[in-house]
VEXROMI-322601 format. One record per residue (C-alpha): z, x, y; residue in one letter. Coordinates in pm, whole numbers, padded with zeros to 5 digits, always signed. Example, Ala and Ser with C-alpha at 12.3 -4.5 7.8 and 13.67 -1.06 7.14 Angstrom:
2
+00780+01230-00450a
+00714+01367-00106s
// end
This chain:
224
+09115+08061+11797x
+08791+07822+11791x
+08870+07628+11425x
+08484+07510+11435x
+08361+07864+11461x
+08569+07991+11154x
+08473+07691+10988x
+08127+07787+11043x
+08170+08142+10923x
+08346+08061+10656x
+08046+07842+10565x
+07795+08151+10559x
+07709+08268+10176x
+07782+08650+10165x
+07374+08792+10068x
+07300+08738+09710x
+07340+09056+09540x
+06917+09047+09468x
+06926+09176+09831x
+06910+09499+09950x
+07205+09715+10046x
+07288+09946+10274x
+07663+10099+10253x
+07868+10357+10375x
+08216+10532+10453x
+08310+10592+10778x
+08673+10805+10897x
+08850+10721+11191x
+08890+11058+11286x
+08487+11154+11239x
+08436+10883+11508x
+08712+11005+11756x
+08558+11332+11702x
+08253+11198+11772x
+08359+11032+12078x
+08534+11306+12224x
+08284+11594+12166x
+07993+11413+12238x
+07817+11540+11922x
+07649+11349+11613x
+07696+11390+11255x
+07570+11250+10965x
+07802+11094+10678x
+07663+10968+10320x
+07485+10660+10248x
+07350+10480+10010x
+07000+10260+09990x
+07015+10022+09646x
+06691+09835+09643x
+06637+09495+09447x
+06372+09643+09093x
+06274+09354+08812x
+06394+09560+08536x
+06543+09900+08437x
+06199+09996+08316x
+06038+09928+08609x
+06320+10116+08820x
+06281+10444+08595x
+05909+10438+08623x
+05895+10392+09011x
+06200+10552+09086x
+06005+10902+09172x
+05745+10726+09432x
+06037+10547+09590x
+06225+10862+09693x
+05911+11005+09783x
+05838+10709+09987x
+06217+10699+10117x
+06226+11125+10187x
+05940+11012+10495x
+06211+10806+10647x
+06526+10958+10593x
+06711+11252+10451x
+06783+11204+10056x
+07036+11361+09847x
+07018+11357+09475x
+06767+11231+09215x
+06851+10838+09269x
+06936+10645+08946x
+06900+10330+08801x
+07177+10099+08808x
+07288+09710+08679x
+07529+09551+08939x
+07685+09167+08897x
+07346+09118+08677x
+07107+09291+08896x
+06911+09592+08856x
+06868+09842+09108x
+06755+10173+09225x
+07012+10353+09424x
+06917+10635+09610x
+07169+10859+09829x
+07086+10905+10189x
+07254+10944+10544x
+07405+10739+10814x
+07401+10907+11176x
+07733+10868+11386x
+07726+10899+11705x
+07759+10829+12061x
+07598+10513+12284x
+07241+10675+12390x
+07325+11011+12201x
+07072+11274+12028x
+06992+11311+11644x
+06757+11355+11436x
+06519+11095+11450x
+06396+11126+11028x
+06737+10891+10965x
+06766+10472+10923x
+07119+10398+10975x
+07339+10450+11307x
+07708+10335+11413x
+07738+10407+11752x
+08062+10431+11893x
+08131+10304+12217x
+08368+10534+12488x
+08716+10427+12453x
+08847+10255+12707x
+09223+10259+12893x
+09399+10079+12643x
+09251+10321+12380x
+08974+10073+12234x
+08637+10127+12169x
+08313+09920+11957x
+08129+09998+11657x
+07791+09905+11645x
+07565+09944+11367x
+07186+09964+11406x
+06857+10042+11201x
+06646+10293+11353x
+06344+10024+11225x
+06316+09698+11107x
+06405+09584+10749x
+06010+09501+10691x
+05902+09816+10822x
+06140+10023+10576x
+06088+09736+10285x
+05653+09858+10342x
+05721+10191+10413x
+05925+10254+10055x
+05648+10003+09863x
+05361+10217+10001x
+05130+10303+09662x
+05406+10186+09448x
+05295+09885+09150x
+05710+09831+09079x
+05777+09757+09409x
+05735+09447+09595x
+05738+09456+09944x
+05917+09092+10017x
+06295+09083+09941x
+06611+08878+10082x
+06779+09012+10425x
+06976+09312+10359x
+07343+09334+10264x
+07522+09566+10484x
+07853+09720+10342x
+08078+09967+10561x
+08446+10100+10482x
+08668+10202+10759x
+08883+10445+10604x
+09185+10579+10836x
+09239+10920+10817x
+09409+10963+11200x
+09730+11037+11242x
+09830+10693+11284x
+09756+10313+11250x
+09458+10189+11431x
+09398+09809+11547x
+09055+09655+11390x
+08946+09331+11541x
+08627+09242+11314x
+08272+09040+11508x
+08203+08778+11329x
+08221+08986+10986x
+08390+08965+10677x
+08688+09226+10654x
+08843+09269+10284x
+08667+08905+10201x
+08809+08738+10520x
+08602+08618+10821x
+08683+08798+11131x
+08641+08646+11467x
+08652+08838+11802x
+08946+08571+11933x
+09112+08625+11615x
+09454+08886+11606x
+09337+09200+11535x
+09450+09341+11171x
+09651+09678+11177x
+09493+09914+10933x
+09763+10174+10856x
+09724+10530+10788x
+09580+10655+10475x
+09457+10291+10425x
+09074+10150+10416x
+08895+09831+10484x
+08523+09712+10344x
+08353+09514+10625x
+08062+09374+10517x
+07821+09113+10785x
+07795+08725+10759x
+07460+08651+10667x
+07363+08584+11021x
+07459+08903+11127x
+07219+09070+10866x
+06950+08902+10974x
+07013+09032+11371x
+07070+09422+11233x
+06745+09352+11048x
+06569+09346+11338x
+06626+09687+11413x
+06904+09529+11693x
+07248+09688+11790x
+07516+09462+11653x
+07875+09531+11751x
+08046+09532+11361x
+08387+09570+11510x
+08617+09679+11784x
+08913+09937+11676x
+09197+10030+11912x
+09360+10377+11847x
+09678+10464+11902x
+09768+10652+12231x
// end
């Protein structure tokens, strides 16, 4: 274990909660499924973006699914929300799981990409944007007067929730797992049946996904 490099992690600020966020819930089994059949599918997701008041949020809220519906499925009417002191419109949307390389529907933002598991039973998670943060930040303030089209890099918030039949091995990328830093040479953690984990990036890491660039979130190892 490098000491500096945790130091260093440690260091990085989790993103201000003015930012952007993007979260979702993954299952273990989805992504085996995934793996092994070779096929997509889409799980929920939700897009909470940064407003200067409620007013302003309940006004623009209408353009900003409109704006959002060009880019990406949307479920629901979105709402208006206050979080740690922060107002925010939070629309639900879609994350795309799939395959390294595989087909879907291109109208989505979010991917994980699962990685084919390998002898010992392990395989990566990456997690990508379909287009940049700035691109989707313009594209959702397009004729909009509530909506500013400059915000902080992106918080990025997913939970690994094991539903398989058995305890999986999760070995975290330079992440933050449960509120801990996470190095590759780090012990994996066991995450046990029936249990769930909330990884969310290092600030540095945002900034790489929000260039519309694979980054590999974390590595699990299944039982075999």
């Amino acid at each position: 274990m490098n000491a500096k490099t945790i130091a260093a992690l440690v260091a990085l600020p989790l993103l201000a909660a003015c930012a952007p966020e993007i979260e979702s819930t993954i299952h273990v089994q989805d992504v085996l499924t995934v793996a092994s059949e070779q096929q997509a599918l889409s799980v929920p997701a939700v897009l909470r973006i940064p407003q200067s008041s409620e007013e302003s949020c309940l006004k623009g809220l209408p353009r900003l699914i409109d704006n959002l519906k060009a880019l990406a499925p949307v479920s629901g009417k979105g709402k208006c929300i206050e979080k740690e002191g922060d107002q925010l419109a939070e629309i639900e949307t879609e994350m795309v799981v799939t395959t390294a390389g595989g087909k879907f529907d291109p109208n989505n933002l979010f991917v994980l990409e699962t990685g084919v598991p390998n002898g010992d039973g392990s395989f990566a998670l990456e997690f990508r944007l379909t287009r940049t943060l700035d691109e989707i930040v313009k594209a959702l303030a397009a004729n909009s007067d509530e909506l500013q089209a400059e915000f902080d890099p992106a918080k990025f918030i997913i939970t690994i929730n094991n539903d398989s039949e058995s305890s999986v091995g999760l070995a975290g990328n330079h992440v933050f797992i449960d509120g801990e830093p996470h190095l590759p040479e780090m012990e994996p953690l066991t995450l046990e049946r029936r249990r769930s984990v909330e990884i969310i990036f290092s600030d540095v890491a945002s900034e790489y996904v929000s260039d519309a660039k694979p980054y590999r979130i974390a590595t699990v190892t299944a039982a075999q």
